[in-house]
C-alpha positions in Angstrom: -47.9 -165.8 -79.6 -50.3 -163.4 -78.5 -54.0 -162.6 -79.5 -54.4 -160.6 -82.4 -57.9 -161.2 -83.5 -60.8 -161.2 -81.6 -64.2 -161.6 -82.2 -67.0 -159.7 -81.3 -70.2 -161.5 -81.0 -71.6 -159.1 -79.2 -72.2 -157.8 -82.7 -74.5 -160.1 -84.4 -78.1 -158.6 -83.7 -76.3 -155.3 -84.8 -75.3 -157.2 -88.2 -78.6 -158.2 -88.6 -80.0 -154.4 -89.1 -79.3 -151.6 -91.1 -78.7 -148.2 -89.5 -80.5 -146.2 -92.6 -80.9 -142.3 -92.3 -82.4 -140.4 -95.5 -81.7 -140.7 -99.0 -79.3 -137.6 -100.2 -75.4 -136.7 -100.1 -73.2 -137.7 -97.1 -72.3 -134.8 -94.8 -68.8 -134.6 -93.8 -66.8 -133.9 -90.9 -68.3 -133.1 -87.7 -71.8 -133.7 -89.5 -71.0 -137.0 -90.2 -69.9 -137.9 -86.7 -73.3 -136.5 -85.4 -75.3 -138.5 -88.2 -73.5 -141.7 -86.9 -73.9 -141.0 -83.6 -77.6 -140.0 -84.2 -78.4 -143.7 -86.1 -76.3 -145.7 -83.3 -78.9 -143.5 -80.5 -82.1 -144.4 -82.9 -81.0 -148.1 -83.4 -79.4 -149.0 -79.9 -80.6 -146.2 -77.4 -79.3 -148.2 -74.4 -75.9 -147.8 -76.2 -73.6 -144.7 -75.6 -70.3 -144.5 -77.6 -67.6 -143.5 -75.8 -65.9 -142.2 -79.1 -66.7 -141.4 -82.7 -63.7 -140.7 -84.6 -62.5 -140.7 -88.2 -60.5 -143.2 -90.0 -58.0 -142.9 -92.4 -60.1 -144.3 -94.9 -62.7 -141.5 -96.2 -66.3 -141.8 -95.2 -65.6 -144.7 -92.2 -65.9 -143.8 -89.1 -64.3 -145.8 -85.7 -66.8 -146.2 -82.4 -66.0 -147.6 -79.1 -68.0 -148.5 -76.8 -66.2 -150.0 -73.6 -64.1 -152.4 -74.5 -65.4 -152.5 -77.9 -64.0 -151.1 -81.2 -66.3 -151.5 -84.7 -66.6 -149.0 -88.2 -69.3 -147.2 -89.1 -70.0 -145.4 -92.2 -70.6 -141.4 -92.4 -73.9 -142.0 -93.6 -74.7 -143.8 -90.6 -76.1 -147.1 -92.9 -73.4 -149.6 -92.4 -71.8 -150.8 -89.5 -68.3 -153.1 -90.5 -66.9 -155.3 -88.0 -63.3 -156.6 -88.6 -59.6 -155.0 -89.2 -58.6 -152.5 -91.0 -55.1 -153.2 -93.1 -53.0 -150.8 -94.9 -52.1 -152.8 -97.8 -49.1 -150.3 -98.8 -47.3 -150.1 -95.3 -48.3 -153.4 -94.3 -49.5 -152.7 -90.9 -53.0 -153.6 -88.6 -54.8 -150.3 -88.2 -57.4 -151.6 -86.1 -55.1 -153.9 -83.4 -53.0 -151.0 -81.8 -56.5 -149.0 -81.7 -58.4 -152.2 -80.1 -55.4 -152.5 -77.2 -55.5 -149.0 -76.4 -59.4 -149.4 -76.0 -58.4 -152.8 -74.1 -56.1 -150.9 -71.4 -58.3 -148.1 -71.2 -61.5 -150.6 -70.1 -59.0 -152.8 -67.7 -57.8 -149.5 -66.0 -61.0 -147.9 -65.9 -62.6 -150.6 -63.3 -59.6 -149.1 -61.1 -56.9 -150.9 -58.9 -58.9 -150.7 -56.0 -61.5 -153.5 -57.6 -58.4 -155.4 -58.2 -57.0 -157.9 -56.2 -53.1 -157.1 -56.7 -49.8 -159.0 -56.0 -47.0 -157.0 -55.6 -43.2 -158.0 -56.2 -40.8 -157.8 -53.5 -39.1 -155.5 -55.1 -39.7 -153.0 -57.5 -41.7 -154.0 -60.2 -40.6 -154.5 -63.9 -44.0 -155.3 -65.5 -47.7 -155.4 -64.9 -50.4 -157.8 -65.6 -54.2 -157.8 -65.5 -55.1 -162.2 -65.1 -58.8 -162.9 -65.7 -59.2 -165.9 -62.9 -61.7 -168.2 -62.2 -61.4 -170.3 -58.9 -62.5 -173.2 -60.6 -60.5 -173.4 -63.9 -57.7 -175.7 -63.2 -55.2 -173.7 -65.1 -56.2 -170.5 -62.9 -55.6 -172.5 -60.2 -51.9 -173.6 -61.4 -50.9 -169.9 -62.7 -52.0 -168.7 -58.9 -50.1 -171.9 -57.4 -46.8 -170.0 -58.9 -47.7 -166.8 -58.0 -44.3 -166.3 -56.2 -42.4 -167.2 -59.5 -44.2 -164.5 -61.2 -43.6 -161.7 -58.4 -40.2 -162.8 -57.9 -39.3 -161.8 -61.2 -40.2 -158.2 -61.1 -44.1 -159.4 -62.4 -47.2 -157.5 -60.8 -50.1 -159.4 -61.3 -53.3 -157.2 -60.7 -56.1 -160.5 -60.4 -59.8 -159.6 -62.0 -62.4 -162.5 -61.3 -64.2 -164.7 -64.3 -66.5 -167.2 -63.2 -66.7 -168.9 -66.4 -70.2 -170.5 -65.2 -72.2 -166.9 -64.8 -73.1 -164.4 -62.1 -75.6 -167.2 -60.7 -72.4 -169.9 -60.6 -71.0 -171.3 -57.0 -67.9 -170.3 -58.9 -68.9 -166.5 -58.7 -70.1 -167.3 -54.9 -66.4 -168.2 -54.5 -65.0 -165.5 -56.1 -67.4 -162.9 -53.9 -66.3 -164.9 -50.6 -62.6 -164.0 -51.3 -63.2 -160.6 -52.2 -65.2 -160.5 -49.2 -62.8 -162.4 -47.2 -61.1 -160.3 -44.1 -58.1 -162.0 -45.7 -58.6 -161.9 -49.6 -55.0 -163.4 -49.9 -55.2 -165.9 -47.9 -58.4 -166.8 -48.7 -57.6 -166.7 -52.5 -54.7 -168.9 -51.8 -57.2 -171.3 -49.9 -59.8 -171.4 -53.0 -57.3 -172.1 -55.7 -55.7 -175.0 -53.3 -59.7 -176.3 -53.7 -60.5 -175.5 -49.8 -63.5 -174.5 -48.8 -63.8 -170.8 -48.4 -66.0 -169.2 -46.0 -69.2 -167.6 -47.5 -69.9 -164.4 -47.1 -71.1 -161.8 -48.7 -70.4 -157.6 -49.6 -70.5 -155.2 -52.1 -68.0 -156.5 -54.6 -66.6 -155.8 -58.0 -67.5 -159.5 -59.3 -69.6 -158.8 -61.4 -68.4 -156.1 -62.9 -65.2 -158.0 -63.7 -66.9 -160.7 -65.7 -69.1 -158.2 -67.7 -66.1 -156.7 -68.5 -64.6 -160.1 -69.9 -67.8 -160.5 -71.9 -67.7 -157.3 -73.8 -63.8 -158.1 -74.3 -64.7 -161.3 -75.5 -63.3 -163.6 -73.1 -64.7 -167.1 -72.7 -62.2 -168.9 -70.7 -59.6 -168.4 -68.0 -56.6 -167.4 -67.3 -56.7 -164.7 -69.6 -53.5 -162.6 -69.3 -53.8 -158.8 -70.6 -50.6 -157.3 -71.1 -49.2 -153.6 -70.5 -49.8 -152.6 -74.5 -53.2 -154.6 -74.6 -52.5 -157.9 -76.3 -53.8 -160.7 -74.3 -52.6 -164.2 -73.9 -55.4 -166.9 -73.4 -54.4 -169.6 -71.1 -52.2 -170.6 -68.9 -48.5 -169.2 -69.4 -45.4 -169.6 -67.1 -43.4 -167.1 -65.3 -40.4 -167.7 -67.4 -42.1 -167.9 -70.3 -44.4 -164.6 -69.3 -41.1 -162.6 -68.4 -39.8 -163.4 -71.9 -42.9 -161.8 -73.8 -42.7 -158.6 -71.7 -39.1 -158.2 -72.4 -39.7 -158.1 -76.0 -42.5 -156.0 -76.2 -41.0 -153.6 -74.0 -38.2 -153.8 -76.4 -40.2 -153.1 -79.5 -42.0 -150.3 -77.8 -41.5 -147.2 -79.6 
């Protein structure tokens, strides 16, 4: 039902090399986290971790950067990339970590990048949709925007021209965010009109990096209040259902 594995292939070239300190016993505690974070600034300089934290597992060590989550051991020399399981309670360590990271990199880029469609009345849910203008299942989600609002759903739009920052499609996207009218104009876009060119400052491209590093390759993408994220096109009915049971099963 909802994406529970992603990815990160971001990761490759870091798979390829070793982060190696020194021959000798592994520190612990706060000397391990500064050895890791030492390694990561010799092997990746242009890459600052927004945390370094222990795991439950002795010696392994959990780093995210943005919007993404991989292991590293206290000896700084091997980076893991996958999900941790506890075998004797039987739950995913890593997923509920990797959606808080997801929420925290969504909310970070800040409402004010976002192009947002409020309910009529108060709202029961939110929803961050990855668009592209020129993705035809975009184009049908935003066709029933009104079924989504109507039923309590606040959809908060981020823009991912599939194609690339050189794309017409991200052209499109920067003309609507750009538009006087960004509503109207995103209305007249998905309907396949031409929109107006023009240009601004705009949060465009900041939006697609940040589906990169989240590992998005297509569109819609739906990210959902506790992070899990629906690829695809989903209907309101259908989208009101999932967010009425995970709000359920919240603790």
């Amino acid at each position: 039902m909802v994406c529970c594995t992603r990815l990160f292939r971001w990761l490759v070239p870091w798979l390829l090399l070793s982060i190696s300190t020194a021959p000798g016993a592994a520190p612990s505690g706060d000397r391990q986290i500064a050895q890791v974070r030492q390694s990561l600034a010799l092997l990746l300089p242009d890459v600052l971790p927004d945390s370094i934290r222990p795991t439950p597992i002795p010696g392994l060590f959990e780093v995210v950067v943005g919007a993404r989550l991989v292991y590293v051991t206290g000896d700084g020399r091997y980076l893991i990339e996958g999900e941790i399981i506890d075998l004797e309670q039987q739950k995913n360590l890593t997923n509920p970590r990797l959606n808080e990271v997801t929420v925290a990199a969504v909310d970070a880029i800040g409402e004010q990048n976002m192009l947002i469609f409020e309910p009529a009345g108060p709202a029961r849910y939110s929803v961050t949709v990855f668009t592209d203008i020129d993705s035809a299942y975009s184009r049908k989600l935003h066709q029933e925007i009104e079924q989504y609002t109507r039923r309590g759903i606040r959809v908060r739009y981020l823009f991912y021209p599939r194609a690339g920052l050189e794309s017409s499609s991200f052209d499109k996207a920067a003309a609507v965010w750009c538009s006087p009218d960004r509503t109207r104009a995103l209305r007249e876009a998905m309907a396949g009109e031409a929109v107006e060119a023009a240009s601004c400052v705009n949060p465009v491209g900041d939006h697609w990096r940040l589906g990169g590093r989240m590992g998005i390759s297509g569109a819609p993408v739906i990210v959902l209040e506790n992070g899990d994220m629906l690829p695809g096109y989903v209907s309101a009915e259908r989208l009101y259902e999932v967010l009425g049971k995970i709000r359920r099963l919240k603790p």
